[in-house]
Backbone bond lengths (Angstrom), bond angles and torsions (degrees), N, CA, C in turn:
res aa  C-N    CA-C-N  psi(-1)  N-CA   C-N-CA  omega(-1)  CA-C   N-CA-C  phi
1 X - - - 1.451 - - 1.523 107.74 -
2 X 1.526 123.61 144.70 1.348 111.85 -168.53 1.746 94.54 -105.80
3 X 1.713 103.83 -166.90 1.321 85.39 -159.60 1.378 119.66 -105.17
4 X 2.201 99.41 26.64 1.292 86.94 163.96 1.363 118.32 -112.41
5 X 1.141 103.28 27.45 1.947 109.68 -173.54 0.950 82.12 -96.13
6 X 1.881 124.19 -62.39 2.111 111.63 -174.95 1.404 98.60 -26.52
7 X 1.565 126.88 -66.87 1.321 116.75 -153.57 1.156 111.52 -56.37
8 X 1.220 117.52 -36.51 1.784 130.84 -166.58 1.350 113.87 -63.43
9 X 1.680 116.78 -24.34 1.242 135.60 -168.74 1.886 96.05 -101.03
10 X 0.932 110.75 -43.46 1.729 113.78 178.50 1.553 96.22 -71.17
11 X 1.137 151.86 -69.34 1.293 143.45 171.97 1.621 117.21 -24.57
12 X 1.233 120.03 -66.03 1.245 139.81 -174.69 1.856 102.73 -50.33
13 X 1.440 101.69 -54.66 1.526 122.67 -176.92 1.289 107.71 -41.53
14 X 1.893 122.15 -70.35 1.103 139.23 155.37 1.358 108.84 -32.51
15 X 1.303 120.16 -60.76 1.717 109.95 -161.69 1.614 91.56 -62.45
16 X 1.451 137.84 -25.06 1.280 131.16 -161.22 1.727 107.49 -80.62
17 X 1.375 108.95 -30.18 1.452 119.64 -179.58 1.358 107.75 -82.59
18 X 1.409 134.01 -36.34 1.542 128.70 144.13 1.339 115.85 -17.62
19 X 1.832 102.29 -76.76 1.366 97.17 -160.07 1.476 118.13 -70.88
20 X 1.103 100.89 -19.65 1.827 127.52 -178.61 2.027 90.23 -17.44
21 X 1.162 101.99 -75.39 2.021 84.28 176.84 1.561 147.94 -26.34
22 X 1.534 99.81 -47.90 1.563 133.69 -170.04 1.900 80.36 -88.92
23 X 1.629 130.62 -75.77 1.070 112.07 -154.05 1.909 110.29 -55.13
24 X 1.292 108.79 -40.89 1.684 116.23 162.93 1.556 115.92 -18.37
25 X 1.646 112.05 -61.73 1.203 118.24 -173.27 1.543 113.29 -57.97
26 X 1.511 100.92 -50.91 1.632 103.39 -163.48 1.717 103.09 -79.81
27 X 1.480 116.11 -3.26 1.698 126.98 177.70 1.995 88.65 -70.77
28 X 1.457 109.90 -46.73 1.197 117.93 -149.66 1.519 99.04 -77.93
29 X 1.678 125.15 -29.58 0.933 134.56 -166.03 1.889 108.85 -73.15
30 X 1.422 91.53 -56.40 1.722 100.85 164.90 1.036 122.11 -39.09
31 X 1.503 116.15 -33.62 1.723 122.70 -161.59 1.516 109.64 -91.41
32 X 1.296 114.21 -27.77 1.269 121.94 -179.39 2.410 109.48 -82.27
33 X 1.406 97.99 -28.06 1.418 106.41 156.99 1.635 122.05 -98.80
34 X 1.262 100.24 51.74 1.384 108.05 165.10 1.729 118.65 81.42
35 X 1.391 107.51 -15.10 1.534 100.67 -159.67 2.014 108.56 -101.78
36 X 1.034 85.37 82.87 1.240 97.83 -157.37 1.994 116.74 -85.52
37 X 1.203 86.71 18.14 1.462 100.98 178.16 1.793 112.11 -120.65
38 X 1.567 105.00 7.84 1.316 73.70 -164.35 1.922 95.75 -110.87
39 X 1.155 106.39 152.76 1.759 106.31 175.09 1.115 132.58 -139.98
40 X 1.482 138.71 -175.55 1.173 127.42 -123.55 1.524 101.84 -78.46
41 X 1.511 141.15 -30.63 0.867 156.91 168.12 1.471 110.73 -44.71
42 X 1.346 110.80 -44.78 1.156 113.80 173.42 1.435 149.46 -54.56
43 X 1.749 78.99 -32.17 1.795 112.56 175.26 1.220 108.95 -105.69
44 X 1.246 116.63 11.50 1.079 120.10 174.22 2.087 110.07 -99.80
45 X 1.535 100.24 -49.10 1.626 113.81 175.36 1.517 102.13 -61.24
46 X 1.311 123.25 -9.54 1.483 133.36 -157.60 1.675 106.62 -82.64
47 X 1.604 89.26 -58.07 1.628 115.50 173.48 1.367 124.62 -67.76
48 X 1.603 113.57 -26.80 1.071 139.51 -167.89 1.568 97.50 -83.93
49 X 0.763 111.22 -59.71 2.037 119.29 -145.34 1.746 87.91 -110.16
50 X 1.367 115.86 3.22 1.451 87.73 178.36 1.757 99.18 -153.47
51 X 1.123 123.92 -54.28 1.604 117.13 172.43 1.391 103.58 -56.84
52 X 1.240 129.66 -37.27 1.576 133.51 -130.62 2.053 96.79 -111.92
53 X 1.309 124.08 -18.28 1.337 144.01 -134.36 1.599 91.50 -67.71
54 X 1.396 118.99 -47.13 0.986 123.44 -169.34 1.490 120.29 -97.55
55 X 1.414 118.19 15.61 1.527 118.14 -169.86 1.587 106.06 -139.81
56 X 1.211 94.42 160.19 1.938 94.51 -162.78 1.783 83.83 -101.17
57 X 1.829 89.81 114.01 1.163 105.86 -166.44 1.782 114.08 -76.51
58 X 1.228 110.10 -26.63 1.190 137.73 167.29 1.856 104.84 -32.00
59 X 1.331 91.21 -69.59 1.675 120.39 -164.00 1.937 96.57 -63.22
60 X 0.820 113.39 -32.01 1.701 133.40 -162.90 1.188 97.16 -53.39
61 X 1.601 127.69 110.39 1.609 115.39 161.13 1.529 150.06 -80.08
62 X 1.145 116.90 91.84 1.787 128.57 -176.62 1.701 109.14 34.43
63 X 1.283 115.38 -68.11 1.372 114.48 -174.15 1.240 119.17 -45.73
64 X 1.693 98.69 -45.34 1.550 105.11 -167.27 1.668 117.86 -80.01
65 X 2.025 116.67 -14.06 1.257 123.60 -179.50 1.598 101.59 -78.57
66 X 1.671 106.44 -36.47 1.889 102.74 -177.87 1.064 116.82 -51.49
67 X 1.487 107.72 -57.45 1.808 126.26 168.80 1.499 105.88 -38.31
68 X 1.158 131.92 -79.67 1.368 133.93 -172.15 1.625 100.53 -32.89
69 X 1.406 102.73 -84.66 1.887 120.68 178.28 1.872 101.84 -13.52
70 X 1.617 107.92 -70.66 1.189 108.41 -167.67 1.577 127.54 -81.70
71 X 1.432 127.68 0.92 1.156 144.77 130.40 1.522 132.93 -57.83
72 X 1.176 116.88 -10.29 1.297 132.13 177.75 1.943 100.55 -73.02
73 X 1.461 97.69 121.26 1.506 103.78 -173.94 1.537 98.09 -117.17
74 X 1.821 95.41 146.99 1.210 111.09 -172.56 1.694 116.56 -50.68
75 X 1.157 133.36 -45.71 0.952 152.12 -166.33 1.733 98.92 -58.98
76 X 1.276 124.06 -52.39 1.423 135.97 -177.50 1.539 107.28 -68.83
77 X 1.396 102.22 -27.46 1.685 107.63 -173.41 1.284 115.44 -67.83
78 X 1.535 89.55 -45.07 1.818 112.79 -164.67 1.892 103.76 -70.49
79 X 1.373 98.46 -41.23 1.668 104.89 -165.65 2.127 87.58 -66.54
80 X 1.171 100.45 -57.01 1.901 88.72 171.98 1.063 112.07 -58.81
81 X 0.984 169.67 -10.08 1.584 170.70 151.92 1.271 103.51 -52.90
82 X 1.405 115.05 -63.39 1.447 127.24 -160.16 1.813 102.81 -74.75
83 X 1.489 109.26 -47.44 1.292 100.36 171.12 1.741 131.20 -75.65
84 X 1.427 108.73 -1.87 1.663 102.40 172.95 1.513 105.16 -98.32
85 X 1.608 111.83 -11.89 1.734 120.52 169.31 1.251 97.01 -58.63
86 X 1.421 135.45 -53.04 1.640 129.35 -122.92 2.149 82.11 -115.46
87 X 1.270 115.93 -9.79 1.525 122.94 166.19 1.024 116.73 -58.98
88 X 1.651 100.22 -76.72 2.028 119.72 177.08 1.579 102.20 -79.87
89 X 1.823 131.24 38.66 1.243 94.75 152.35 1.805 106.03 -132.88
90 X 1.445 97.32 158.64 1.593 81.24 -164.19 1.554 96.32 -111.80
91 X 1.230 102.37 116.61 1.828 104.47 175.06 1.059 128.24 -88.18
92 X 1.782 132.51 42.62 1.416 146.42 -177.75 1.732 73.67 -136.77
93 X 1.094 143.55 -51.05 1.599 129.68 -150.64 1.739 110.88 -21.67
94 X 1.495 115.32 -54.77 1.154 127.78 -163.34 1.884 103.95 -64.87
95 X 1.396 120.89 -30.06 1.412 129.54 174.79 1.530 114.35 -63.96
96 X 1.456 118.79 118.57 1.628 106.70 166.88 1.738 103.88 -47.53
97 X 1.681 103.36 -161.50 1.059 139.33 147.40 1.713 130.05 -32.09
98 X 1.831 103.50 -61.61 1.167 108.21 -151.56 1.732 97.08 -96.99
99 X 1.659 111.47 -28.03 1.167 143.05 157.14 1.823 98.28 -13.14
100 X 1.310 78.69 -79.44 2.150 113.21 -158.39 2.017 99.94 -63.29
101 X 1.778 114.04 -33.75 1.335 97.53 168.06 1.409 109.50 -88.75
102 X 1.094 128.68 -7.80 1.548 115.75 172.55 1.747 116.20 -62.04
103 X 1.896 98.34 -35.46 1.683 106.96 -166.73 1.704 101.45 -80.85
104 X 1.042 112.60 -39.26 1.399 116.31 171.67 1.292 125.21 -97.57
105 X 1.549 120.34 34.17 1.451 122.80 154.34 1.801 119.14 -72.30
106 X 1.072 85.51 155.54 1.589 80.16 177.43 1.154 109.12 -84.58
107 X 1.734 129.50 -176.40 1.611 125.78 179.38 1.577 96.77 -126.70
């Protein structure tokens, strides 16, 4: 890693211990509607990799990341959850080779 990704990763880290309060609440909010698996990390990769994807998160000022974090509704969370599950999973894995050209032969 060179030494401006460390930084990039120490920035991010910090900005994560900032929000560490606000993401708490909406961890706490999930948990009380049933979703009892999900944590702070979670809402954090959430904001990160998907509200946040297009904006220099760096540059982003406090008020406006709490706001985001605590507006984040379960329903929006879950449908991103469910769609980066159904991304990274591969449902032929369990099929050999000869398996996978039999299912995808043509007729």
């Amino acid at each position: 890693m060179n030494e401006r990704n460390g930084m990039m990763a120490q920035q991010f880290e910090q900005l994560f211990t900032h929000m560490l309060p606000a993401i708490q609440s909406k961890k706490t909010e999930f948990h009380l509607y049933g979703y009892s698996t999900v944590t702070n990390e979670d809402i954090w990769a959430y904001c990160v990799q998907r509200k946040w994807r297009k904006k220099d998160i760096i540059a982003m000022r406090m008020h406006e990341m709490v706001n985001e974090i605590l507006y984040v509704s379960p329903a929006e969370f879950m449908t991103y959850t469910q769609i980066e599950e159904q991304r990274g999973s591969n449902w032929f894995s369990d099929l050999n080779s000869e398996e996978l050209q039999i299912l995808l032969k043509p007729r």
